[in-house]
N, C-alpha and C positions, 0 to 999 in steps of 0.2 A: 654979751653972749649968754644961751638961755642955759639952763643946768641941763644934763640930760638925767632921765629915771635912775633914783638909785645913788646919785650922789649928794655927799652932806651939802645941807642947806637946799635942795630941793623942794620948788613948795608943795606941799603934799594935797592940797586940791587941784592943782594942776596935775599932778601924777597917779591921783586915786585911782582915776576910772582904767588909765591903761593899764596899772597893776592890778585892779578886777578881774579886766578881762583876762587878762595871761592867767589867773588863780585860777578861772574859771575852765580856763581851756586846758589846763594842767588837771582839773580835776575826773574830766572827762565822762563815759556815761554809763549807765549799765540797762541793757534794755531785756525786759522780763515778758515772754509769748507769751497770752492769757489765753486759753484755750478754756472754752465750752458751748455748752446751748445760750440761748438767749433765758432770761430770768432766773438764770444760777447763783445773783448778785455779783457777778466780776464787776462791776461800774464799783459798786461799796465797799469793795474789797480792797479793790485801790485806792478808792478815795479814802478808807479808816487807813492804810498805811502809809500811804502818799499824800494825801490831802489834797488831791487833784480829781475832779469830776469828771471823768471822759464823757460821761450823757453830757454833759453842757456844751461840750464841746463841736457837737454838731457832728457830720460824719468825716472821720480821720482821712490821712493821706492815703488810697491807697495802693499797695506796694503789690497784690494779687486781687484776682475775681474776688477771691473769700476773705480776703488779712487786707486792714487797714492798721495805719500809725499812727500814736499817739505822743507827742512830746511834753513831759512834765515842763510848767513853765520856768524851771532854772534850767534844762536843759541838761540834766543830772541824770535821769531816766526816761527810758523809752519804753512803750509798750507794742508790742504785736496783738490785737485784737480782732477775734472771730463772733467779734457782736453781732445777732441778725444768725449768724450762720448756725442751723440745727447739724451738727458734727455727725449724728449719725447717717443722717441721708445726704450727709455732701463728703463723707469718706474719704473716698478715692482723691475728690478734687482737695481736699483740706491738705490731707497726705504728700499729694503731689505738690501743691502750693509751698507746704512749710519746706520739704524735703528739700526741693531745687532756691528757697529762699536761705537756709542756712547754709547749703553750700557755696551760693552767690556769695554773699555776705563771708566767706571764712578767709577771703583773700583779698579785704578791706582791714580799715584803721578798726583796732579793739572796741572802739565807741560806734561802730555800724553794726557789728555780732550782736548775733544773739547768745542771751550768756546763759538763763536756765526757763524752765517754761512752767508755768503755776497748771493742770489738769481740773478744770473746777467742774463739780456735780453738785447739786442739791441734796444735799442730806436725808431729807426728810420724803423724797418723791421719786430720787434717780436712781435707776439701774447699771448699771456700769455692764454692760455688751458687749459682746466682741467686738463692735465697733471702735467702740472704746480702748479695748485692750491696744486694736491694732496701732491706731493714733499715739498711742503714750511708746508702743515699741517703737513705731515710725520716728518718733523724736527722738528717742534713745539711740537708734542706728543713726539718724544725720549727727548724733554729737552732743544733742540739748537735756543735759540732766534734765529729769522730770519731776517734779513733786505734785502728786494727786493732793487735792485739796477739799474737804465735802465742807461748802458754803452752807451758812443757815443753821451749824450742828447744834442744835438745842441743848444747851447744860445747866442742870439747876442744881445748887448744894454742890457743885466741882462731878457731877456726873453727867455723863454724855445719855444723849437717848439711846434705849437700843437699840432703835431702828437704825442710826448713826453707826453705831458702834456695828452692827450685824452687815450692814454693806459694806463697813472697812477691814473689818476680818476676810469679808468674800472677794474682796481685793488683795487682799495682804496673800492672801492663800492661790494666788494664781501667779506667784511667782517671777511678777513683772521687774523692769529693771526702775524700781522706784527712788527717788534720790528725798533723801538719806537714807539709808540701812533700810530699806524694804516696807516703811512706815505709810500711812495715810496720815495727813494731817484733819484737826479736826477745827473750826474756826469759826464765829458769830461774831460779825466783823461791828453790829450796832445790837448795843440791847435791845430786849424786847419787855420793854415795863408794864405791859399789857398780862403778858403770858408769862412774865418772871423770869424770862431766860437773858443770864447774864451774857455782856461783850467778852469774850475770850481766844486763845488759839492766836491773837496776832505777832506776839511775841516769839512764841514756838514758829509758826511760820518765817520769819524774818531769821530765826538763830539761821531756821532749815538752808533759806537762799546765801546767806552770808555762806555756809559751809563747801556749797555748791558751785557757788557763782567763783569765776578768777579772781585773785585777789588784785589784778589792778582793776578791777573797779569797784574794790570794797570801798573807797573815798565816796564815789556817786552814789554807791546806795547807801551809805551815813548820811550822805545831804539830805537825798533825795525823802527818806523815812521819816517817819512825823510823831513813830512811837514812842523813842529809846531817844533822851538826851543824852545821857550817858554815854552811849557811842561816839555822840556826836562832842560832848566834853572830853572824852579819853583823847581821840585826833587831833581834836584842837590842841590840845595840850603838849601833844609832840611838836605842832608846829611852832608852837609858844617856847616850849625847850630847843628847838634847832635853832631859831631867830633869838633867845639871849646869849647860846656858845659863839654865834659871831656876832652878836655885840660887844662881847667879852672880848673879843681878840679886837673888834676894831677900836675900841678905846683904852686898848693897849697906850693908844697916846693920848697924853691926858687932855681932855674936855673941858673947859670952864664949865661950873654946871648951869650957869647962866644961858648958854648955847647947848643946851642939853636937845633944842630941835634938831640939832644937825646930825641925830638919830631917827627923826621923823622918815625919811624912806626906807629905811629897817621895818620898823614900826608899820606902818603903811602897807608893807607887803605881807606883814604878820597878819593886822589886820583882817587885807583880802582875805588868806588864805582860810582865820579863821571861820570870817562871815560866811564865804562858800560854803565851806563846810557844814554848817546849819543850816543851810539850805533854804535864808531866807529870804520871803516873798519880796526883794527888794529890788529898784533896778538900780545899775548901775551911776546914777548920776544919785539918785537917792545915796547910794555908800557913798559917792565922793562930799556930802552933805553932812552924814555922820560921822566917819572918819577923819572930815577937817574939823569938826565941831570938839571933837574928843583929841584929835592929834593936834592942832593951832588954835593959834588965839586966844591962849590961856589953858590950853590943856595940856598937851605934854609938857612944854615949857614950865608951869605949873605944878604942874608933876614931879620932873626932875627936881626942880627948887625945892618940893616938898619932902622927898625922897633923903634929899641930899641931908636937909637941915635936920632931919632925923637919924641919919646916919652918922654926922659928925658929934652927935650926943652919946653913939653908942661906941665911938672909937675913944683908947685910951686918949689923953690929953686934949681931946674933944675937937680934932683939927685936921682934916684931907688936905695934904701938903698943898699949897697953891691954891685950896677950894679947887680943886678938879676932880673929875669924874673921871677914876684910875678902872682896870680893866672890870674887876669886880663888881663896881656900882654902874657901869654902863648893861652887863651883864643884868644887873639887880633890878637894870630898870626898865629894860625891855621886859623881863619875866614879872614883874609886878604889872608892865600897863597888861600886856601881855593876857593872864590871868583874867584883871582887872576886864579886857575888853571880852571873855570870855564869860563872864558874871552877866554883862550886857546884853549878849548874844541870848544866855537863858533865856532872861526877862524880856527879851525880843522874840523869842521864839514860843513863848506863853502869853504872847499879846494877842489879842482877838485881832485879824487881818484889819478891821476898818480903823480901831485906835493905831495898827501900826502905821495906813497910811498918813494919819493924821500926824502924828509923834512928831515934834520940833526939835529941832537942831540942838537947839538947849539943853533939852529935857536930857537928851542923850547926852551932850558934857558933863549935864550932873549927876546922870547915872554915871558914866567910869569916874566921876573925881572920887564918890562916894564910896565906888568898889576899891579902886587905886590909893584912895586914903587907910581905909578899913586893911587892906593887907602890908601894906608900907608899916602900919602901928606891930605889926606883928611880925616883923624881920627878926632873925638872931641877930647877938650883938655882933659876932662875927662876919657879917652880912659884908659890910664896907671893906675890910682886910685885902 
């Protein structure tokens, strides 16, 4: 009889991919309208925060005459895109488009909404219109926070141009319902080592969206981002903390630590959730590849053993009654691989996309054993108790 997902001694490459996908669908999406003219840089704006090219992508799904759709390939974010459409002379139709799309959309699953809408102009050439105005209110009355964005804004020595700066005041002073506090944001999404003008403004942008956007799909845009690991290490790290409080309770009964796999589907789902979570470029049978490489056949098993035989150095009289793995060290050891598979994800997520495709099975076992040895050396003594 086969094990089903989830239960001990489950083999964890037979159970990887469908504990992906459940991670994945659990994480669900957050989709950002990009609204402007054509050559404002929205393609690079997305692409410096998302790391996805919409120009490559040929022309999107689309949903109106004017809005095509764009899906980040985790499936993390979505974009509504007015590429091609000059906003001013197509108004009315833009207006009507988005208006009757967010209302469509507000009586579907959270992952079909639209959650907040980026306004992009060129900094350095655009006028902001009453066309424009009207368009950001029009958003503002269907529901869709707005944050005006001026693409391109040249800053050298941490100062904005003032041509930048003098169109965002003439903004800021007409009293639109701009999301956050009434601000323009200012953003140069790729240096210009030519002209000296520094990359900045993406970080600000992204705090802007997070503050905006609902918070259940604040998990989709930590994936989906490509700026702030940080982010993306803080999430993990909850999920890393939930999955060792029930390792702790389930090894309540003691474990040999010899069968220390038969916390592999714990593990497994920690995994997924953290890999989603960083959002990275990997498919599915690719994780069931790295996660067995790291979870069996010498890794966790490996792990545990190593775990263990350090722990009983640090308990008085040097000895876990029966060598088992009492609720603590099951606890200890999920938050160590844990951790450990989070050190992983970094050094995956700062791989150039072609070394990632390339990366062997291996290479990733001997990334976590390195990370999972390195913190296990560093446990209080009280760690095993």
């Amino acid at each position: 009889m086969s094990r089903k997902t989830g239960e001990a001694g489950a083999d964890p490459v037979q159970t990887a991919q469908e504990v992906y996908e459940k991670a994945a669908e659990q994480l669900g999406r957050a989709n950002i309208a990009v609204v402007g003219s054509s050559g404002v840089g929205k393609s690079t704006l997305i692409n410096a925060m998302f790391g996805f090219d919409i120009a490559k992508t040929g022309v999107g799904r689309r949903v109106t005459e004017e809005i095509a759709y764009y899906e980040h390939p985790t499936g993390a974010v979505g974009f509504f895109d007015t590429r091609g459409i000059e906003v001013g002379e197509a108004k009315a139709q833009l207006i009507e488009g988005f208006s009757s799309l967010v209302v469509e959309r507000r009586s579907r699953d959270q992952s079909e909404q639209i959650h907040v809408a980026w306004y992009c102009l060129r900094a350095g050439s655009a006028r902001f219109v009453d066309a424009d105005a009207e368009i950001v209110q029009a958003l503002r009355d269907a529901g869709v926070p707005v944050i005006v964005v001026l693409t391109q804004a040249a800053r050298r020595d941490g100062r904005i141009h003032p041509v930048a700066l003098e169109l965002a005041h003439s903004i800021e002073a007409q009293g639109l319902p701009l999301a956050p506090d009434g601000r323009v944001f200012f953003v140069m999404a790729v240096a210009d080592e030519f002209e000296g003008h520094e990359r900045h403004g993406l970080e600000d942008l992204l705090d802007a969206t997070f503050r905006v956007a609902p918070e259940a799909v604040h998990r989709a845009l930590i994936a989906g981002q490509v700026i702030d690991l940080e982010r993306k290490e803080k999430a993990s790290r909850k999920i890393v903390q939930a999955a060792s409080a029930t390792a702790a309770t389930a090894g309540a009964v003691p474990i040999p630590f010899s069968d220390a796999a038969a916390l592999v589907p714990l593990q497994v789902g920690m995994f997924a959730g953290v890999t989603v979570t960083y959002g990275l470029p990997i498919s599915k049978g690719t994780f069931v590849t790295l996660a067995g490489a790291a979870l069996s056949y010498g890794g966790l098993t490996t792990a545990g053993k190593y775990l263990v035989t350090n722990l009983l150095k640090l308990v008085p009289g040097g000895n876990i009654a029966g060598g088992a793995i009492r609720a603590g060290v099951a606890g200890t050891l999920t938050l160590t691989a844990g951790e450990a598979w989070i050190v992983v994800c970094n050094q995956l997520a700062r791989m150039d996309p072609e070394r990632l495709a390339r990366l062997d099975a291996s290479e990733v076992r001997d990334m976590f054993m390195q990370a999972f040895e390195s913190r296990a050396k560093r446990l209080p003594p009280d760690t095993g108790e």
